[in-house]
Biotite code that builds the C-alpha atoms (Angstrom):
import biotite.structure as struc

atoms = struc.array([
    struc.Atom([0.000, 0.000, 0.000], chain_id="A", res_id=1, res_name="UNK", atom_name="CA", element="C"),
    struc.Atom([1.444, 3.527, -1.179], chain_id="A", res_id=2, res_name="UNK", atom_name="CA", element="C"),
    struc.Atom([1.291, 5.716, 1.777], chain_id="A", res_id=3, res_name="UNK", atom_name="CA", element="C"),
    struc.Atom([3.146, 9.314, 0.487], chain_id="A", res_id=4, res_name="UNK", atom_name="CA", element="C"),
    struc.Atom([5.303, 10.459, -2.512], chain_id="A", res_id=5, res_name="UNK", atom_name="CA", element="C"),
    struc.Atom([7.602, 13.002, -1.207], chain_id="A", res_id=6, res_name="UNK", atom_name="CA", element="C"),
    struc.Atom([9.101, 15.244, -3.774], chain_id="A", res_id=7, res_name="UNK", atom_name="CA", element="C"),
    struc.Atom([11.604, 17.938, -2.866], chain_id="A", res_id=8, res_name="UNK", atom_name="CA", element="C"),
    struc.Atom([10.066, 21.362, -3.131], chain_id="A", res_id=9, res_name="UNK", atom_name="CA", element="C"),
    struc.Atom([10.795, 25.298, -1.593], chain_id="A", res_id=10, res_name="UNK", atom_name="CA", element="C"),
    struc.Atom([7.878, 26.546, -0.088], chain_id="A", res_id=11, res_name="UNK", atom_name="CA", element="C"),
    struc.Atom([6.701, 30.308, -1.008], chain_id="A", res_id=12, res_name="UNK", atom_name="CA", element="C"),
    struc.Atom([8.920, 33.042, 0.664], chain_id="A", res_id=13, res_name="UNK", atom_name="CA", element="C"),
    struc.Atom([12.030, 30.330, 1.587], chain_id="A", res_id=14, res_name="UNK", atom_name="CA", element="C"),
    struc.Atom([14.638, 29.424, -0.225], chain_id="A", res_id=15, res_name="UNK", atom_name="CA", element="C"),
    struc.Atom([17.490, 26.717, 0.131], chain_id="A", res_id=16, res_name="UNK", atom_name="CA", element="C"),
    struc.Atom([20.629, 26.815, -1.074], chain_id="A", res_id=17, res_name="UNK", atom_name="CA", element="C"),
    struc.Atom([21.009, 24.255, -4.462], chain_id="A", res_id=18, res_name="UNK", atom_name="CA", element="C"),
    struc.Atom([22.337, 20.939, -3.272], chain_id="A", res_id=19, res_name="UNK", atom_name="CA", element="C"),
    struc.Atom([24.899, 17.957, -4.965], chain_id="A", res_id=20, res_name="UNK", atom_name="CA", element="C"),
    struc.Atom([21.717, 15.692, -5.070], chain_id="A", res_id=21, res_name="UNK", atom_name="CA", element="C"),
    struc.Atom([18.432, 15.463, -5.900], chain_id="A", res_id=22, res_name="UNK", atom_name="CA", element="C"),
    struc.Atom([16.161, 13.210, -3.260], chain_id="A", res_id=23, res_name="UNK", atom_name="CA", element="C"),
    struc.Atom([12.739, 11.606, -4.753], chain_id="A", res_id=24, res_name="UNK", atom_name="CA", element="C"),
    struc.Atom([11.246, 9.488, -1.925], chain_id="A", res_id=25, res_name="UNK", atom_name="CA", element="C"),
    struc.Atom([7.925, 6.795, -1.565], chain_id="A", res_id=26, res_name="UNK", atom_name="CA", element="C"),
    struc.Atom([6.809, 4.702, 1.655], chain_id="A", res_id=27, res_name="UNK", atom_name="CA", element="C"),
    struc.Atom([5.055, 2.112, 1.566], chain_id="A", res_id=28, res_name="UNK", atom_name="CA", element="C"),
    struc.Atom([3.417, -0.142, 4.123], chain_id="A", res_id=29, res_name="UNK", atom_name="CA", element="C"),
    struc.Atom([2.851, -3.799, 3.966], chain_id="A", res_id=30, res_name="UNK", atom_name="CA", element="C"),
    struc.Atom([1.182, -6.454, 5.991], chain_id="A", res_id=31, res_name="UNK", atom_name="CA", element="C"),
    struc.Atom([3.207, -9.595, 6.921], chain_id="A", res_id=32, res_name="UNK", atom_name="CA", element="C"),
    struc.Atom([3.493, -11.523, 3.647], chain_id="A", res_id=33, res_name="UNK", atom_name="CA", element="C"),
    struc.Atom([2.538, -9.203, 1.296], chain_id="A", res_id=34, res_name="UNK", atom_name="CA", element="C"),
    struc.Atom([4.902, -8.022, -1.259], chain_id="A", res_id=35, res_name="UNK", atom_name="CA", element="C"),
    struc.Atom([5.607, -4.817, -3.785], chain_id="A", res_id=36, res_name="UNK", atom_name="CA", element="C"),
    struc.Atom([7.526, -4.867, -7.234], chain_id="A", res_id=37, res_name="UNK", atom_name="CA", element="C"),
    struc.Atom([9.724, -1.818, -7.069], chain_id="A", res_id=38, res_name="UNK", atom_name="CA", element="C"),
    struc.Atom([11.412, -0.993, -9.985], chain_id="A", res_id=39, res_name="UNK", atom_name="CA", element="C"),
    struc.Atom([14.863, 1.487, -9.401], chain_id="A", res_id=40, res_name="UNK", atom_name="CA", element="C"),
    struc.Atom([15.687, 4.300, -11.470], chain_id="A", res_id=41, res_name="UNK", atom_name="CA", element="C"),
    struc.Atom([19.303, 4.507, -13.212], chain_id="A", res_id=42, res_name="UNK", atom_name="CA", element="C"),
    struc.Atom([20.438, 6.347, -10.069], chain_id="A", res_id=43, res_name="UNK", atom_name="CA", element="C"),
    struc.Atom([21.593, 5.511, -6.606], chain_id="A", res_id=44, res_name="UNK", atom_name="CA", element="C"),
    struc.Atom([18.855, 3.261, -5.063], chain_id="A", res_id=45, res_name="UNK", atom_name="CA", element="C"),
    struc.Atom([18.113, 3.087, -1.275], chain_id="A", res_id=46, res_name="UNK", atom_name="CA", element="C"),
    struc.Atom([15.291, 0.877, 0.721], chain_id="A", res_id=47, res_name="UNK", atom_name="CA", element="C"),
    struc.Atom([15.121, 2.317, 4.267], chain_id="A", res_id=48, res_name="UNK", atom_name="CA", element="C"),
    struc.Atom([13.181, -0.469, 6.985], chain_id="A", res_id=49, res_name="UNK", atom_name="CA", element="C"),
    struc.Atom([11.127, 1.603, 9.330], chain_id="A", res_id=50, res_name="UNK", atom_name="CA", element="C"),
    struc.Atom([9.776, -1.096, 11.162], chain_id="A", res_id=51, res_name="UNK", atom_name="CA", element="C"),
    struc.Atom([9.235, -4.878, 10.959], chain_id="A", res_id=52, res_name="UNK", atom_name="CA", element="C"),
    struc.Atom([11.426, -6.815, 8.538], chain_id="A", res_id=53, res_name="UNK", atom_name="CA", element="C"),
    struc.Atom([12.043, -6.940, 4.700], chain_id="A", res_id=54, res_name="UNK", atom_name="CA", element="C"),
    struc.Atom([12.959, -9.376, 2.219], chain_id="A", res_id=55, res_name="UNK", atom_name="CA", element="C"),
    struc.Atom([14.378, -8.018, -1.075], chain_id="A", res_id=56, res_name="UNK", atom_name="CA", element="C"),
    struc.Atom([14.553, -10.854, -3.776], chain_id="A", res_id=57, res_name="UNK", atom_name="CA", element="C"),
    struc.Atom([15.515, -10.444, -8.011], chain_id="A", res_id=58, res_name="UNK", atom_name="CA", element="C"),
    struc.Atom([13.808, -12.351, -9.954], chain_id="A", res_id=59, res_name="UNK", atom_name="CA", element="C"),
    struc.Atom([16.431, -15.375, -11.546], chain_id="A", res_id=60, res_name="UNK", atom_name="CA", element="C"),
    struc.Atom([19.080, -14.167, -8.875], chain_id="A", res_id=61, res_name="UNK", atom_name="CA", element="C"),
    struc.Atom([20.033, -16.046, -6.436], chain_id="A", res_id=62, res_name="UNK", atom_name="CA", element="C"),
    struc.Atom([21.281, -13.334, -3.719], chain_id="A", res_id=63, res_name="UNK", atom_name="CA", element="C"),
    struc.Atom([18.653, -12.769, -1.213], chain_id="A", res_id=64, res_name="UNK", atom_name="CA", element="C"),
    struc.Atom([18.787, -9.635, 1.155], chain_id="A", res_id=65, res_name="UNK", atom_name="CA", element="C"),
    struc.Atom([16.773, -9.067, 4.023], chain_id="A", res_id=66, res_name="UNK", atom_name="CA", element="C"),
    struc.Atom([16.725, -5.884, 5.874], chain_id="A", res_id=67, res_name="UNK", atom_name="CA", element="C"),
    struc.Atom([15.555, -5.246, 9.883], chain_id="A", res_id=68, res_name="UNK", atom_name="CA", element="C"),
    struc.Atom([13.730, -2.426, 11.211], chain_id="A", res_id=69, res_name="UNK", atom_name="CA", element="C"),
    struc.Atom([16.368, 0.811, 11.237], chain_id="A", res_id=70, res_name="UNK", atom_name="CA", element="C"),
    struc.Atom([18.223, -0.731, 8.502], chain_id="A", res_id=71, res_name="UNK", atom_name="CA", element="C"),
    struc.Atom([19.135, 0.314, 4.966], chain_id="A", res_id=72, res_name="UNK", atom_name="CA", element="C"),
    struc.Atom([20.231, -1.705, 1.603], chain_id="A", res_id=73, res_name="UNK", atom_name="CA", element="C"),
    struc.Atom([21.669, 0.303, -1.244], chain_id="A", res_id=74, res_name="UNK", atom_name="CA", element="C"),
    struc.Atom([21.212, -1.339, -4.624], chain_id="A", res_id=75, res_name="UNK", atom_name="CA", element="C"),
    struc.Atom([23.972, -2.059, -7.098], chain_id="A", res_id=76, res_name="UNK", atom_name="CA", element="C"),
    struc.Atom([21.527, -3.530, -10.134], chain_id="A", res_id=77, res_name="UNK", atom_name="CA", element="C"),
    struc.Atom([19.117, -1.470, -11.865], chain_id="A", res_id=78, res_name="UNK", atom_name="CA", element="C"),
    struc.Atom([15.801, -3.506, -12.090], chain_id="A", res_id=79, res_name="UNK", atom_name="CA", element="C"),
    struc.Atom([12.760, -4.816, -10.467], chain_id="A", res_id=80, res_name="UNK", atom_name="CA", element="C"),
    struc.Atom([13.199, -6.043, -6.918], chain_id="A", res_id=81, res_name="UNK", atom_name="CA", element="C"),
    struc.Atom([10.449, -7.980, -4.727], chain_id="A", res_id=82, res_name="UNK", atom_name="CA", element="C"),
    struc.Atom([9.996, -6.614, -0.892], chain_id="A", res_id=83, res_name="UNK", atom_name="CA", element="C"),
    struc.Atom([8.271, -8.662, 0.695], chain_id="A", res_id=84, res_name="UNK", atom_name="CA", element="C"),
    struc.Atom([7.036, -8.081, 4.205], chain_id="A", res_id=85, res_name="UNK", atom_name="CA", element="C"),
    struc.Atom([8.257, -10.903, 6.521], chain_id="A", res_id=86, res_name="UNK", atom_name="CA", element="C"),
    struc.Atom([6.341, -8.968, 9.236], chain_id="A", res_id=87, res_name="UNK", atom_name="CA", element="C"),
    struc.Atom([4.066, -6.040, 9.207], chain_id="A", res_id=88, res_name="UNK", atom_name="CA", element="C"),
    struc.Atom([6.528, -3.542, 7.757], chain_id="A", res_id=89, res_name="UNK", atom_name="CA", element="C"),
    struc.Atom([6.986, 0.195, 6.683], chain_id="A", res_id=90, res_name="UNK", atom_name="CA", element="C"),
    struc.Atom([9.681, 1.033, 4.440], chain_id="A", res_id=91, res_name="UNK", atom_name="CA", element="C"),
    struc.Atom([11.091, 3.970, 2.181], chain_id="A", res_id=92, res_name="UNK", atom_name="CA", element="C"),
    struc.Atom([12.787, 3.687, -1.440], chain_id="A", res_id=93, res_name="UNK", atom_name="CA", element="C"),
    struc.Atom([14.579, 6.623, -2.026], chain_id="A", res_id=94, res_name="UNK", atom_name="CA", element="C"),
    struc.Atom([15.927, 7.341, -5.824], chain_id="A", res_id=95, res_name="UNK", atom_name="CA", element="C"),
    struc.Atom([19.298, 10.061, -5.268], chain_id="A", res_id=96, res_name="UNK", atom_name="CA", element="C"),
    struc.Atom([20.281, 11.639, -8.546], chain_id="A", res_id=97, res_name="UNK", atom_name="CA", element="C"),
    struc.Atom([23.301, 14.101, -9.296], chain_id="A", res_id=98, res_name="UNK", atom_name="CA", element="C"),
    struc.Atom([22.017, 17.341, -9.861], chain_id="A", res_id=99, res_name="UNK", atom_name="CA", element="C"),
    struc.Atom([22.092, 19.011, -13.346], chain_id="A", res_id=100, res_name="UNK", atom_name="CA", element="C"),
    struc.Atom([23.904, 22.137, -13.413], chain_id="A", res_id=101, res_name="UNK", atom_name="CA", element="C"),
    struc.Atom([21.407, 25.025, -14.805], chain_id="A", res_id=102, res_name="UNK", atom_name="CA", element="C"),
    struc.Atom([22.022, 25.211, -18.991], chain_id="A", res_id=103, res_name="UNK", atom_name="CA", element="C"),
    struc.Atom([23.069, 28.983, -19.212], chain_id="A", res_id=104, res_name="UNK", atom_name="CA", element="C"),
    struc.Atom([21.690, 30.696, -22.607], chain_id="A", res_id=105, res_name="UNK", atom_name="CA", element="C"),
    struc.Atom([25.068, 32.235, -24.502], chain_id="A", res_id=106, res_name="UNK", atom_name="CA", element="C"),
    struc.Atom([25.278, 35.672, -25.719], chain_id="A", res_id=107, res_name="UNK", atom_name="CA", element="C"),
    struc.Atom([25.197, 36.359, -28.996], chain_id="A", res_id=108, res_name="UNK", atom_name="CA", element="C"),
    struc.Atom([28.850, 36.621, -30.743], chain_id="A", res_id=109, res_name="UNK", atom_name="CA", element="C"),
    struc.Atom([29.387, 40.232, -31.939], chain_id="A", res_id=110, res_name="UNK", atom_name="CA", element="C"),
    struc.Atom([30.516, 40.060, -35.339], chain_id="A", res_id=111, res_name="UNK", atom_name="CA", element="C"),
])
């Protein structure tokens, strides 16, 4: 079950400074033995276990990664994982991208 989508955003009248990274975050909450498909983006990958206890499985892979409450796993393959609750569980996948510098328009060339 989806519970928020947290996107990183400056609210009216405050500003903060530009940072190296750029966060996109989604928690989810499962009951014991139920199970989401997450698929990573081509970025750094992170599941976060807020409480109860997760099993991450890849489909024709034989390395099996389970994750306690407070704990973290940071991906190094780029597709669809299974977590699968083995107890009531709340997690977070965070995707953490470099950020773009700003494309600057050039002046035009006297000539």
């Amino acid at each position: 079950m989806l519970l928020a989508s947290l996107l990183p955003f400056n609210l009216p009248g405050r500003h903060s400074a530009p940072t190296a990274e750029v966060r996109r975050r989604r928690a989810y909450q499962l009951a014991a033995g139920a199970s989401e498909v997450v698929v990573p983006q081509p970025h750094r990958f992170e599941v976060h276990c807020a409480s109860g206890e997760l099993w991450i499985t890849y489909d024709g892979d034989q390395k099996d990664v389970f994750v306690a409450a407070g704990g973290s796993y940071v991906t190094d393959r780029f597709r669809p994982m299974r977590v699968t609750a083995l107890k009531p569980s709340v997690f977070e996948v965070s995707w953490i991208a470099p950020r773009t510098p700003a494309r600057r328009a050039s002046a035009p060339q006297p000539s």
